[in-house]
C-alpha positions as CSV (number, residue, x, y, z in Angstrom):
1,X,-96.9,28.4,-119.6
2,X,-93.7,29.4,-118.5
3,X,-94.8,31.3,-114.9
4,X,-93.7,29.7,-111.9
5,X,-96.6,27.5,-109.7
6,X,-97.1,28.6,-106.7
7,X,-96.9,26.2,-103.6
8,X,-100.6,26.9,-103.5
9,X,-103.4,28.1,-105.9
10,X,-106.4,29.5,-104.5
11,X,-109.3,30.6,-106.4
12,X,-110.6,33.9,-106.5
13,X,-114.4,34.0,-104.7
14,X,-115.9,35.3,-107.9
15,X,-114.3,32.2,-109.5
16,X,-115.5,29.8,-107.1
17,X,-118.3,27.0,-108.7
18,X,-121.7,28.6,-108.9
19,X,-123.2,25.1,-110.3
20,X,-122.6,22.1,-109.5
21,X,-122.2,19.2,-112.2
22,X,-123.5,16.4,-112.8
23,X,-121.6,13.8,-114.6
24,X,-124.5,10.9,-115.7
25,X,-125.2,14.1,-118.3
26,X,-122.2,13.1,-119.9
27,X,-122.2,9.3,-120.1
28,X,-124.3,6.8,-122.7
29,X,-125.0,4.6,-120.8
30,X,-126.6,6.0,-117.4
31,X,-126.0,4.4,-113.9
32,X,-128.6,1.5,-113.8
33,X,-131.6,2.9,-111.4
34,X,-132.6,2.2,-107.5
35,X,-135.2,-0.7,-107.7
36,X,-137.6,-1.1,-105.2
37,X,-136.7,-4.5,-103.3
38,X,-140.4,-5.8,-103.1
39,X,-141.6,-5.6,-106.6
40,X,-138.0,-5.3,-108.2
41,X,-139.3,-2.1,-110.6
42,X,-137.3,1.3,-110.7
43,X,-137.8,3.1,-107.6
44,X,-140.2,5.7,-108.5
45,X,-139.8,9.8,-106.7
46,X,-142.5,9.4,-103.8
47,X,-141.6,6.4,-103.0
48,X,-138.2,8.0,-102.8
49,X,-139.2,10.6,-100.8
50,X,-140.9,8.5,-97.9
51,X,-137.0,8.6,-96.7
52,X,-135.3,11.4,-99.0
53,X,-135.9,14.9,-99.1
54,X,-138.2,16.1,-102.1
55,X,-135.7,17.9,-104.0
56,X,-132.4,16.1,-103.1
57,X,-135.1,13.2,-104.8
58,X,-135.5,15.1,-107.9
59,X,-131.3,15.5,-107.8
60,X,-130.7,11.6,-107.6
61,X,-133.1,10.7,-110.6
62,X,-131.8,13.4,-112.3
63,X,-129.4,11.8,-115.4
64,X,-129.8,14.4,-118.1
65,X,-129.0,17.9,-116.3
66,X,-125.0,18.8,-116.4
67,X,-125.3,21.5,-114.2
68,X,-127.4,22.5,-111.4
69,X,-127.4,25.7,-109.8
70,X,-126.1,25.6,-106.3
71,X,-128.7,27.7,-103.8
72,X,-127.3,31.2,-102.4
73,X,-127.4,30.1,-99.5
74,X,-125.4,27.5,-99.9
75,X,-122.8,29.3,-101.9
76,X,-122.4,31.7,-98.7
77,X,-121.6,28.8,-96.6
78,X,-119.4,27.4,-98.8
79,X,-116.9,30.8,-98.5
80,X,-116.5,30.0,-95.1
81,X,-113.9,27.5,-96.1
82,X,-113.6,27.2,-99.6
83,X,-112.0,27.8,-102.3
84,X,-110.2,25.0,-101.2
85,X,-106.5,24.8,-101.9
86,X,-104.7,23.1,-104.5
87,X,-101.3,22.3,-103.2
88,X,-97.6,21.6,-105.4
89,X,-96.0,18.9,-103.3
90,X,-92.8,20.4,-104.1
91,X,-91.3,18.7,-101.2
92,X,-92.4,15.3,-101.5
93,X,-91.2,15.6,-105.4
94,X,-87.8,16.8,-103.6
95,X,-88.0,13.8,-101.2
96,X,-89.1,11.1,-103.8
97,X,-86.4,12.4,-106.1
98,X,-89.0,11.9,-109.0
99,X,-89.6,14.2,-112.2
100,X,-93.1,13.6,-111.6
101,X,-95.4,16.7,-110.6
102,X,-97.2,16.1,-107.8
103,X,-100.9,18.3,-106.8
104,X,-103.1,17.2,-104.1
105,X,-106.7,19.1,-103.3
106,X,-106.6,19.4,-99.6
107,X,-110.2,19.3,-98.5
108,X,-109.1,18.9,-94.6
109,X,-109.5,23.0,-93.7
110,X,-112.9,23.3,-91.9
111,X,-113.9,22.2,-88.4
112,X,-115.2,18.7,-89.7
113,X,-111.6,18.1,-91.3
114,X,-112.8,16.5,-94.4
115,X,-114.6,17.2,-97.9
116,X,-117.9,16.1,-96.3
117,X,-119.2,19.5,-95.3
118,X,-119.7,20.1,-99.0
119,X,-122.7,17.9,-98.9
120,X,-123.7,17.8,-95.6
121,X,-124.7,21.9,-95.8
122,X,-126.6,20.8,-99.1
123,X,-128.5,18.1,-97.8
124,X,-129.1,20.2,-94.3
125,X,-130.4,22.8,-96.5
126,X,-133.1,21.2,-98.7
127,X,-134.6,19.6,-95.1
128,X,-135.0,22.8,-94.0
129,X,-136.5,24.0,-97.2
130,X,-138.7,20.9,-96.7
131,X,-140.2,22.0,-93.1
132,X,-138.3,19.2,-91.3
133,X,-137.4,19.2,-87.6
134,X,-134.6,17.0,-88.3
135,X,-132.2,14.1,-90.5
136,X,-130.9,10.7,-89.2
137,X,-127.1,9.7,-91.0
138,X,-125.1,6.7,-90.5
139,X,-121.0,7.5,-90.1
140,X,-117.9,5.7,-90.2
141,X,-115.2,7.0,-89.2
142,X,-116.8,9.9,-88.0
143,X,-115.9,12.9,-91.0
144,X,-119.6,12.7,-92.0
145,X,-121.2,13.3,-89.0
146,X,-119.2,15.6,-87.5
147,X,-120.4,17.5,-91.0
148,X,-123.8,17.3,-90.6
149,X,-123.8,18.0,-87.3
150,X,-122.1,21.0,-88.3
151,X,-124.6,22.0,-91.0
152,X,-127.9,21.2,-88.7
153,X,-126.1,23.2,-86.4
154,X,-126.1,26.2,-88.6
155,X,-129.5,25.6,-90.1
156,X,-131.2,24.7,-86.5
157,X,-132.0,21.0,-87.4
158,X,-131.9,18.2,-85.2
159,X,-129.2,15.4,-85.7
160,X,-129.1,11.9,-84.7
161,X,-126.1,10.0,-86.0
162,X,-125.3,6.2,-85.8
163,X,-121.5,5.7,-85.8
164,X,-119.8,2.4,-86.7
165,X,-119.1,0.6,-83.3
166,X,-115.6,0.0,-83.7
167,X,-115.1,3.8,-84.9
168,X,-117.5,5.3,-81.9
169,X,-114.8,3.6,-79.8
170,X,-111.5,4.4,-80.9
171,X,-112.6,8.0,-82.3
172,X,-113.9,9.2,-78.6
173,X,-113.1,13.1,-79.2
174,X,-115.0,12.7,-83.0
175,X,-117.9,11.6,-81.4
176,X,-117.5,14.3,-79.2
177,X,-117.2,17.1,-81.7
178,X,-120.5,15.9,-82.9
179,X,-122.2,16.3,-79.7
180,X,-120.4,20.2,-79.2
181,X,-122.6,20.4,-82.1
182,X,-125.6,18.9,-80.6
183,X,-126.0,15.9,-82.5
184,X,-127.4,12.9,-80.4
185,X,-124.5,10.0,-81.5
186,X,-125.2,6.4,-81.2
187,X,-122.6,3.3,-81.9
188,X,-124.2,1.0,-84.3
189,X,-125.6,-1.7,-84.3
190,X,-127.4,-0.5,-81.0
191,X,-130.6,-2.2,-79.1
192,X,-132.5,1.5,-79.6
193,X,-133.8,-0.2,-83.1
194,X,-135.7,-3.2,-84.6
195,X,-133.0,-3.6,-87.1
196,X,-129.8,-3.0,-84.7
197,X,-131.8,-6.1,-82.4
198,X,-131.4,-8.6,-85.4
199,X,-128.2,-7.6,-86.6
200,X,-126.9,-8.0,-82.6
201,X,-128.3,-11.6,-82.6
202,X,-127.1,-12.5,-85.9
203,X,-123.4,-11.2,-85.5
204,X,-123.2,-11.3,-81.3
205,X,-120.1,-8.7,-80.8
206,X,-119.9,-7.1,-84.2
207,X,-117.8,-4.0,-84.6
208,X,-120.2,-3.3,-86.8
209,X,-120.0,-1.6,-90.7
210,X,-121.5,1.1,-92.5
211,X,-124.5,-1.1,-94.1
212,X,-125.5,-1.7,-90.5
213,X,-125.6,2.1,-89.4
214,X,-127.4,3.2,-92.4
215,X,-130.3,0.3,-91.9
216,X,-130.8,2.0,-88.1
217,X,-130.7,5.9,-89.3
218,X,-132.9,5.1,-91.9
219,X,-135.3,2.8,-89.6
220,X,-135.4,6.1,-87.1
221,X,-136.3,8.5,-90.0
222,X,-139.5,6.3,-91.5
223,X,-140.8,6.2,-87.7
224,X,-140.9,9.4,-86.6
225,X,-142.4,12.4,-88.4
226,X,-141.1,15.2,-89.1
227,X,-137.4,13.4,-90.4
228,X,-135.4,12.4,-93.1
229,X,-132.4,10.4,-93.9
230,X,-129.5,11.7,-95.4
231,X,-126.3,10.1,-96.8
232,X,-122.7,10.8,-97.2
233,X,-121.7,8.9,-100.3
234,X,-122.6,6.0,-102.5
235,X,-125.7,8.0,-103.9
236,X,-125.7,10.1,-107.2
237,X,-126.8,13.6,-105.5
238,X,-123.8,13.2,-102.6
239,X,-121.2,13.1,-106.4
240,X,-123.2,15.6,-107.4
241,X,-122.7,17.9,-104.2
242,X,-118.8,16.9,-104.2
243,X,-118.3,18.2,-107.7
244,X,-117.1,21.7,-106.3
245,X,-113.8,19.6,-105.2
246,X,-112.7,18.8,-109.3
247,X,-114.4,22.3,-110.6
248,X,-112.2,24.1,-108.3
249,X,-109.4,21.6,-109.1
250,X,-109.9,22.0,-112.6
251,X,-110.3,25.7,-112.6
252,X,-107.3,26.5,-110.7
253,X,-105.2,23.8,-113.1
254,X,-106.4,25.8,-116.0
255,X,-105.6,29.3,-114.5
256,X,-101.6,28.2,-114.7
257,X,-102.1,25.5,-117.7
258,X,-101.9,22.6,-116.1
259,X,-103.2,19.4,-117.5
260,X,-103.0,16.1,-115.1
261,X,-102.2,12.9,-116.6
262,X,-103.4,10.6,-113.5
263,X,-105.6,11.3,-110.9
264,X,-106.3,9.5,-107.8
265,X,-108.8,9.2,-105.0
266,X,-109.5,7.2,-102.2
267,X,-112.6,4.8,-102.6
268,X,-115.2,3.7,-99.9
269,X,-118.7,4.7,-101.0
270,X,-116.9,6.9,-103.8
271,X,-118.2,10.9,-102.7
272,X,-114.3,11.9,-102.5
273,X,-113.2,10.1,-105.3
274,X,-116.5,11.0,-107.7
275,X,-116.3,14.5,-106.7
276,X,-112.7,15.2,-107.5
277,X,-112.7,13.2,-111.0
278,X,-116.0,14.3,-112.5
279,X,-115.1,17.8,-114.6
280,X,-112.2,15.9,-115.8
281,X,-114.1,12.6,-116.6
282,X,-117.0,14.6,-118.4
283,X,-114.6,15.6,-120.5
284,X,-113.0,12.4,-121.3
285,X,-116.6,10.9,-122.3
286,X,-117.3,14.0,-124.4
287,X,-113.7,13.0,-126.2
288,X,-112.3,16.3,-125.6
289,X,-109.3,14.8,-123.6
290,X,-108.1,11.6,-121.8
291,X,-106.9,11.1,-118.4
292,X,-105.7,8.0,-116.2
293,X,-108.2,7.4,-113.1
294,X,-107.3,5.4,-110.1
295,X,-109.4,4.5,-107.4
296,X,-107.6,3.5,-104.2
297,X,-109.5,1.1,-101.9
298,X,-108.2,-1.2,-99.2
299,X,-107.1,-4.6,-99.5
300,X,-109.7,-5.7,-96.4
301,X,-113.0,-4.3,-98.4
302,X,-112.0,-5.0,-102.2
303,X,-115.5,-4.2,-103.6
304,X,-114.5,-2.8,-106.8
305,X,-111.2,-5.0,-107.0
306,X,-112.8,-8.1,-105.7
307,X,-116.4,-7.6,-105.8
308,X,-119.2,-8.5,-108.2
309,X,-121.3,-5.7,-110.0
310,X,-124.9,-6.7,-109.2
311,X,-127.8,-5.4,-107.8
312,X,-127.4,-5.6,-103.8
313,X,-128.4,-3.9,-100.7
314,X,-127.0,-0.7,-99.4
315,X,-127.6,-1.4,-96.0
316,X,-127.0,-4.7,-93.9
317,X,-130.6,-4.7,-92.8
318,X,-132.0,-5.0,-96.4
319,X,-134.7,-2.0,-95.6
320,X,-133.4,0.0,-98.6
321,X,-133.7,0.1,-102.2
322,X,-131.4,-1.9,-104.6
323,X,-128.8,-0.8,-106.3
324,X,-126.8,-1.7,-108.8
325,X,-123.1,-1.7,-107.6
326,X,-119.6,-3.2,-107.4
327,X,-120.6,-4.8,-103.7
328,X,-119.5,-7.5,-101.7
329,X,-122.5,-8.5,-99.7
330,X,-124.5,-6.2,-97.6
331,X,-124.1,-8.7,-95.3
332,X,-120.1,-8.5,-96.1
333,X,-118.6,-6.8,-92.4
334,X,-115.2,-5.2,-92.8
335,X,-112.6,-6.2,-90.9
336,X,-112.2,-3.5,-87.3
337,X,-109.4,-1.6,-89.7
338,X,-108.7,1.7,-89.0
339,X,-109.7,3.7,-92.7
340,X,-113.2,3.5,-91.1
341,X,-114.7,5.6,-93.9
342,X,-113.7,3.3,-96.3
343,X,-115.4,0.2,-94.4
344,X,-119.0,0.1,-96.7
345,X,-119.6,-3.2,-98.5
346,X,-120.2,-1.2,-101.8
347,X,-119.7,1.4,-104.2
348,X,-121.7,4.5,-105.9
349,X,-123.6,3.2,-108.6
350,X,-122.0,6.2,-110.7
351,X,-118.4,4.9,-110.5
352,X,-119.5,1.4,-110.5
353,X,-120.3,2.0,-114.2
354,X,-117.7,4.0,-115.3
355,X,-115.6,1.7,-113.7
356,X,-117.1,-1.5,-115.7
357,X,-117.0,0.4,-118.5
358,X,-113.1,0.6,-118.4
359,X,-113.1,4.0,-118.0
360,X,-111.3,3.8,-114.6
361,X,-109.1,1.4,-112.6
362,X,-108.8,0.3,-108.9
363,X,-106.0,-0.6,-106.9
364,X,-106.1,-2.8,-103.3
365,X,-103.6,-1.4,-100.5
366,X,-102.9,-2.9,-97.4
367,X,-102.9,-0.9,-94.3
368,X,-99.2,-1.1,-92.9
369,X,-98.1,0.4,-96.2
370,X,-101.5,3.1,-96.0
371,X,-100.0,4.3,-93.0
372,X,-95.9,3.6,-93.8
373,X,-97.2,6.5,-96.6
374,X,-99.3,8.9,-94.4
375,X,-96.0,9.3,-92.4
376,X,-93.7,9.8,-95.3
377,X,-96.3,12.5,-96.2
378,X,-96.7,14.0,-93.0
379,X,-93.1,14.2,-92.4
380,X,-92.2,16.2,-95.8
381,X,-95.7,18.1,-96.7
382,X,-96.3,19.4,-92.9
383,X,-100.0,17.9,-93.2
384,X,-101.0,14.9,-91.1
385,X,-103.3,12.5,-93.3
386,X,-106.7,10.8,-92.6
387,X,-106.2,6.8,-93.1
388,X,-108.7,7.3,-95.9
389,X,-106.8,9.7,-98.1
390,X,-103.5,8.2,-97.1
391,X,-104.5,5.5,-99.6
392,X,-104.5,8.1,-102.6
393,X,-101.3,9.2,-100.8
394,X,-99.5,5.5,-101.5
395,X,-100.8,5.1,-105.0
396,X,-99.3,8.4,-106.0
397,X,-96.3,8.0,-104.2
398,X,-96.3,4.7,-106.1
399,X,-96.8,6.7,-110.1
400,X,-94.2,9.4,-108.7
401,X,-91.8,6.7,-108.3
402,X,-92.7,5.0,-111.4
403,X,-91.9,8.1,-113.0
404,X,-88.8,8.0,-111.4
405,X,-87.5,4.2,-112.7
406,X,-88.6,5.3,-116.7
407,X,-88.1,9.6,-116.4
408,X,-91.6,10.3,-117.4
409,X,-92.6,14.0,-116.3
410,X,-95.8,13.4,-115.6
411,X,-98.6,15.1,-113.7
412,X,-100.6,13.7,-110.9
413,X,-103.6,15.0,-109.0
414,X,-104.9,13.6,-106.1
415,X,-107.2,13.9,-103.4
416,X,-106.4,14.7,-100.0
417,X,-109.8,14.2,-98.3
418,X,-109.0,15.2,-94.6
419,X,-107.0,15.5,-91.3
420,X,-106.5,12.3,-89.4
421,X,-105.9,14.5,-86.1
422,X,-109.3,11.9,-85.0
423,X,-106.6,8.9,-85.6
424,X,-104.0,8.5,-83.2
425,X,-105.1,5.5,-81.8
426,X,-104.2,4.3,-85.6
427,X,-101.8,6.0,-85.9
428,X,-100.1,4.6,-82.1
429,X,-100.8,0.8,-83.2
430,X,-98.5,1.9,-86.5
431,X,-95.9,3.1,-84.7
432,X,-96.1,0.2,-82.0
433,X,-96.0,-2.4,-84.5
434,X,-99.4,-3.4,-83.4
435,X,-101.7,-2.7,-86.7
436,X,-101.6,-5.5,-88.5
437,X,-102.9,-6.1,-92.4
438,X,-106.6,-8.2,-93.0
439,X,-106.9,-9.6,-96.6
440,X,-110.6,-11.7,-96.9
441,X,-110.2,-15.0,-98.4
442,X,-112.3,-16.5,-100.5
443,X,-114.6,-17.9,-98.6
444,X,-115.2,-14.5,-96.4
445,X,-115.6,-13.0,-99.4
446,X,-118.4,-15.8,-100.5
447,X,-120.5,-15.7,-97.4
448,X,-121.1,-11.9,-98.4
449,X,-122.2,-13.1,-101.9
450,X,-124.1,-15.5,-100.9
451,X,-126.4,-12.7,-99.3
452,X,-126.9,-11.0,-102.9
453,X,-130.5,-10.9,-103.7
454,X,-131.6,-12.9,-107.0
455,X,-133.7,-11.1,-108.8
456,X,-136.2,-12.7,-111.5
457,X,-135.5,-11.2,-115.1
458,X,-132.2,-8.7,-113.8
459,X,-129.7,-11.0,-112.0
């Protein structure tokens, strides 16, 4: 098409997603399932729903349906701030001095600042359909629960929320957005739970990680009636939920004929990343075209780069089912860096496969050069970065430039999860020269994998 692309494409509300999809649909060889840890047999729907909501249940075992209808309800929320935009990065093509063409999906423009809301109002939504008084969440570096809290907010549902120690102290005025929308926020591990006790006496001054927050929130939720436990990544209906961020991608792409050739995303549990490649990786697996996927994860939790795909834990605790996952130990804890969403020992089950089926890479980035690219960015494109999708921002700064050394025009997408206005204190040890990089050896890496469960007859 020869018309002009705008410096931003917004859909039109009638041509915003009314389903969302579901990309196992589309693969031959499904995700492997949640086992149950005591008898090592697929995790079966009630058992499932001792800590899951019924239907959001039915959504996770669900590997056949493409789409699923998203609620009304839902869909009103969702035009409070979406469509989304899809932004031309004219400028930082100017700046880079590349041929490439550069989109990004800017997910940061809601109150929570990040794509997270998307699934937080679903999985608010089917607890209150439920009869529930309330949810329990784990969060990192903070994006999640401040989304939740929002949703419970809206749906009149009570919130408690155990945030990564090391995040709950540098991200004070995150935490406290949460609490504006009355969630009750707890750093983690904390001495209010069985499992934050043993963790505390096995790792005496831990920072803490994301495996150890979720083993608390869902502890709280099995004890007291009346609540559930919701996630926000890692599991197949949180992808799922996401998939609005590459249907609206895709559908604005289309409206000017635009076809990317790479497309990037930030990787931690993989919600983000999962959500923004799945229209265009369901098309890849039903051969009707062919992209280049990159997931961006940093070089201090390597789990798809460095990890082993086995059946592990989700949480540090070991009180939830297993999955099979690119992982490095539940008991693996992150270095205190500062992508703090990006700090969980594993990876969705979804992208774990697609990923070992060769179907998508992953690239290791170190956090000087994260955050040496967030301010490039920030400085030319007028948006300040979250850590997290500052790593998509350095890997497609990176193809740009390629592009530039061998005059390939080629078209990038990638994902620009959220704000890092939450950040400073990162961003201030940057610009002091006080952040420095962590890369695991070996033998960290090893005492996480020597936590991996062996399991008679699988691994």
């Amino acid at each position: 098409m020869s018309q002009e692309i705008p410096y931003k494409i917004y859909l039109e509300e009638n041509e915003m997603p009314k389903q969302w999809y579901n990309v196992r649909a589309d693969m031959k060889k499904k995700p492997a399932p949640l086992l149950n840890p005591g008898t090592g047999e697929p995790m079966k729907a009630e058992e499932l729903e001792a800590v899951f909501c019924k239907e959001l249940v039915q959504q996770e075992l669900d590997n056949d349906t493409a789409y699923i209808d998203i609620p009304q309800e839902i869909q009103d929320f969702y035009k409070m701030y979406r469509p989304s935009p899809l932004v031309r990065a004219y400028c930082l093509e100017k700046h880079l001095d590349t041929p490439a063409k550069i989109y990004y999906k800017f997910e940061g423009n809601n109150t929570s600042g990040s794509h997270k809301l998307n699934s937080a109002i679903a999985q608010a939504y089917y607890a209150k359909q439920q009869g529930l008084k309330g949810v329990t969440t784990e969060t990192g570096a903070g994006q999640w629960g401040t989304a939740l809290s929002m949703a419970c907010a809206y749906l009149g549902l009570d919130c408690k929320v155990y945030m990564v120690k090391v995040s709950y102290e540098q991200k004070p005025f995150r935490r406290e957005v949460m609490r504006t929308y009355g969630a009750s926020v707890t750093p983690s591990p904390s001495m209010d739970t069985e499992v934050g006790k043993r963790i505390l006496e096995a790792h005496p001054g831990t920072t803490g990680s994301l495996g150890c927050a979720i083993s608390e929130a869902v502890e709280v939720a099995t004890t007291n009636e009346g609540y559930r436990y919701v996630l926000g990544s890692v599991l197949n209906q949180v992808l799922l939920h996401q998939s609005v961020i590459g249907l609206e991608s895709k559908a604005a792409m289309d409206k000017y004929g635009i076809k990317p050739d790479v497309i990037i995303g930030c990787a931690g549990g993989g919600s983000n990343l999962g959500g923004l490649i799945s229209p265009f990786m369901g098309e890849k697996l039903r051969g009707e075209a062919d992209y280049q996927f990159i997931a961006v994860e940093p070089a201090s939790c390597p789990s798809f780069t460095r990890g082993k795909y086995l059946y592990d834990f989700c949480d540090t605790g070991m009180i939830c089912p297993l999955a099979k996952m690119y992982t490095l130990g539940s008991g693996f804890i992150p270095s205190a860096n500062h992508a703090g969403g990006l700090r969980f020992h594993g990876m969705s089950s979804i992208l774990s496969e697609l990923y070992d089926q060769g179907l998508m890479e992953a690239r290791a980035v170190e956090q000087t050069e994260v955050f040496a690219a967030a301010e490039e960015f920030a400085r030319v494109e007028g948006i300040l970065p979250a850590p997290e999708s500052s790593h998509a921002i350095k890997v497609a700064m990176d193809e740009a430039l390629k592009c530039k050394e061998t005059g390939e025009e080629k078209t990038i997408l990638f994902g620009l999860t959220g704000t890092g206005y939450f950040d400073m204190v990162a961003y201030e040890k940057f610009h002091d020269g006080e952040m420095s990089d962590y890369i695991p050896t070996d033998e960290d890496l090893q005492k996480g994998f020597d936590g991996i469960p062996s399991i008679p007859g699988i691994q």
